[in-house]
C-alpha positions in Angstrom: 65.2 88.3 145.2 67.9 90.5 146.9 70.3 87.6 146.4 69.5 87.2 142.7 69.9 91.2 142.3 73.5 91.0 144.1 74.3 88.3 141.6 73.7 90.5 138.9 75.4 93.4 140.0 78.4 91.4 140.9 78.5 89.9 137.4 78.2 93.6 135.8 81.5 94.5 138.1 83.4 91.5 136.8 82.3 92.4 133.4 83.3 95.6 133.6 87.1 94.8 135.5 87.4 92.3 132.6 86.5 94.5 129.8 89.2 97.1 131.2 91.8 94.3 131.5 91.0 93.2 127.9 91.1 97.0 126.6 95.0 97.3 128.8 96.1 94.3 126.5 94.4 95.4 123.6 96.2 98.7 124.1 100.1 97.2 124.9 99.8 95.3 122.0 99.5 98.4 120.1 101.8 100.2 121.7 104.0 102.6 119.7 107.6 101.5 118.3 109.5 103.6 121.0 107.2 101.8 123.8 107.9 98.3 122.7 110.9 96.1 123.1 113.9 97.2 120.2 115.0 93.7 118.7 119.2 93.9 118.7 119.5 91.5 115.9 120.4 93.7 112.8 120.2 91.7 108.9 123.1 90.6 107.9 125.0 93.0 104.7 124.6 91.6 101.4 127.6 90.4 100.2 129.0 91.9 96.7 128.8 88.7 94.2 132.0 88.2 92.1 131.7 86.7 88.5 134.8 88.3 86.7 137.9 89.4 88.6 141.5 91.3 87.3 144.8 90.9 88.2 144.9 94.1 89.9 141.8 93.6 92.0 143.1 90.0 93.3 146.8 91.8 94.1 144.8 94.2 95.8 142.5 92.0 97.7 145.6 89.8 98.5 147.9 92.8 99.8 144.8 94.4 102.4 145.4 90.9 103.9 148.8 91.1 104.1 150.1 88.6 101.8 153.5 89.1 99.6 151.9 89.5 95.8 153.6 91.2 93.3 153.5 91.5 89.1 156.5 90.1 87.4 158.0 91.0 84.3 155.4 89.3 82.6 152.6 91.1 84.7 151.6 87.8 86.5 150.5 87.7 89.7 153.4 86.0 92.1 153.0 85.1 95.5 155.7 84.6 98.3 155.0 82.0 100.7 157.3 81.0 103.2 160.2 81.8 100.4 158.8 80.2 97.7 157.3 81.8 94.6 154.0 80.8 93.3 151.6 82.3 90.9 148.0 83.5 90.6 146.6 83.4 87.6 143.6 85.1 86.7 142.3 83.2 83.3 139.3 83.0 80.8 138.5 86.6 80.7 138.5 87.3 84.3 136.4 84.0 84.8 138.7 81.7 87.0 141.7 81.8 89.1 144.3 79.5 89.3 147.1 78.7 91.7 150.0 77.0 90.5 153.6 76.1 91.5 156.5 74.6 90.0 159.8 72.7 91.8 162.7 72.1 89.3 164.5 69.9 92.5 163.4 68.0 95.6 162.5 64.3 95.5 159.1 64.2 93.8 157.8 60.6 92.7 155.4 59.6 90.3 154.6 57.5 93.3 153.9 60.9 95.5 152.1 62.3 92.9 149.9 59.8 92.2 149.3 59.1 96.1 148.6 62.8 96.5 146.1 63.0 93.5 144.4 60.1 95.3 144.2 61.5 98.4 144.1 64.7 99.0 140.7 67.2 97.2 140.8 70.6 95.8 144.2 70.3 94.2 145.7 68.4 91.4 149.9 67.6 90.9 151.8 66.8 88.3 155.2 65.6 86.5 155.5 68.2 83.5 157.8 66.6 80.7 160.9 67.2 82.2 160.2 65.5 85.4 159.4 68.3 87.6 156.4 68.7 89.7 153.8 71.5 89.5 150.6 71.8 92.1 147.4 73.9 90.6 144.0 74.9 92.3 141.3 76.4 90.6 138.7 78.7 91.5 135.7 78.5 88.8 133.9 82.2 89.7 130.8 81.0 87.2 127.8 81.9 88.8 129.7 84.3 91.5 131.5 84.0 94.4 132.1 86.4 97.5 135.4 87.8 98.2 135.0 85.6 101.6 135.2 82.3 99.0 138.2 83.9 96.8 140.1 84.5 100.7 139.1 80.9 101.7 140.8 79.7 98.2 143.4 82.2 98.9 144.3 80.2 102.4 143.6 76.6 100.6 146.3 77.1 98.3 148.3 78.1 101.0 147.7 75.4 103.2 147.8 72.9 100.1 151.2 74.1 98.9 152.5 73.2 102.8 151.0 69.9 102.6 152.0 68.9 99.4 155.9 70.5 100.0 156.0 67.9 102.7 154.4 64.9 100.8 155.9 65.2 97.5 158.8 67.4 97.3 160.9 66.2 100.4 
């Protein structure tokens, strides 16, 4: 009998340490904001979405990242790149951009231009009536775009118009 009351006092002990451990966790878990572990990881901002743009928000956008843009006579947008002038048009109401170049000289085939409409994506080229060759990229802002996407079609027209100086026009 003395062993059986022992038992029983032994089990009321380990009942006891384990409620206490159980009411510890209970009580980290509910610890207060300042107590717990502060996450670094911060949401990332919402970026502004672009559906109509002007001419004088693109020359603006275009000079904070250091690109030569001007206005023309005309009030077009013109871009120098690498001493050649090119132009940014900003058409249907604010709606779409387009980039678009023009060579009156160099060595431009319909052979090249065909070869470089095959190949190459996100441009088109051309031999206007006289001859010449023109390059164009659009930028469709239907359904909105960030200003990250208009700086990335910024920099494809840029590298575009260096790929396509070498493959058509020389």
């Amino acid at each position: 009998m003395v062993n059986n009351r022992a038992a029983k006092g032994m089990a009321r002990r380990i009942g006891a340490g384990a409620l206490v451990l159980l009411l510890a966790l209970v009580q980290t878990a509910h610890a207060t904001p300042a107590e717990k572990v502060i996450s670094t990881r911060t949401a990332a901002p919402k970026a502004e979405i672009i559906t109509t743009l002007t001419k004088a928000r693109l020359h603006d956008l275009m000079k904070a990242e250091g690109y030569a843009v001007s206005f023309d006579e005309d009030g077009d947008l013109q871009w120098k790149i690498e001493g050649l002038r090119a132009f940014l048009f900003v058409a249907s109401e604010g709606t779409s951009l387009q980039f678009h170049i023009g060579f009156s000289d160099g060595n431009a085939t319909l052979e090249k231009v065909n070869a470089w409409n095959r190949d190459m994506r996100y441009s088109r080229n051309y031999l206007d009536d006289s001859g010449d060759p023109h390059l164009e990229l659009d930028l469709d802002l239907a359904g909105g775009v960030t200003q990250a996407r208009i700086l990335d079609f910024i920099k494809t027209c840029q590298a575009s118009l260096q790929q396509w100086v070498d493959a058509v026009i020389r």
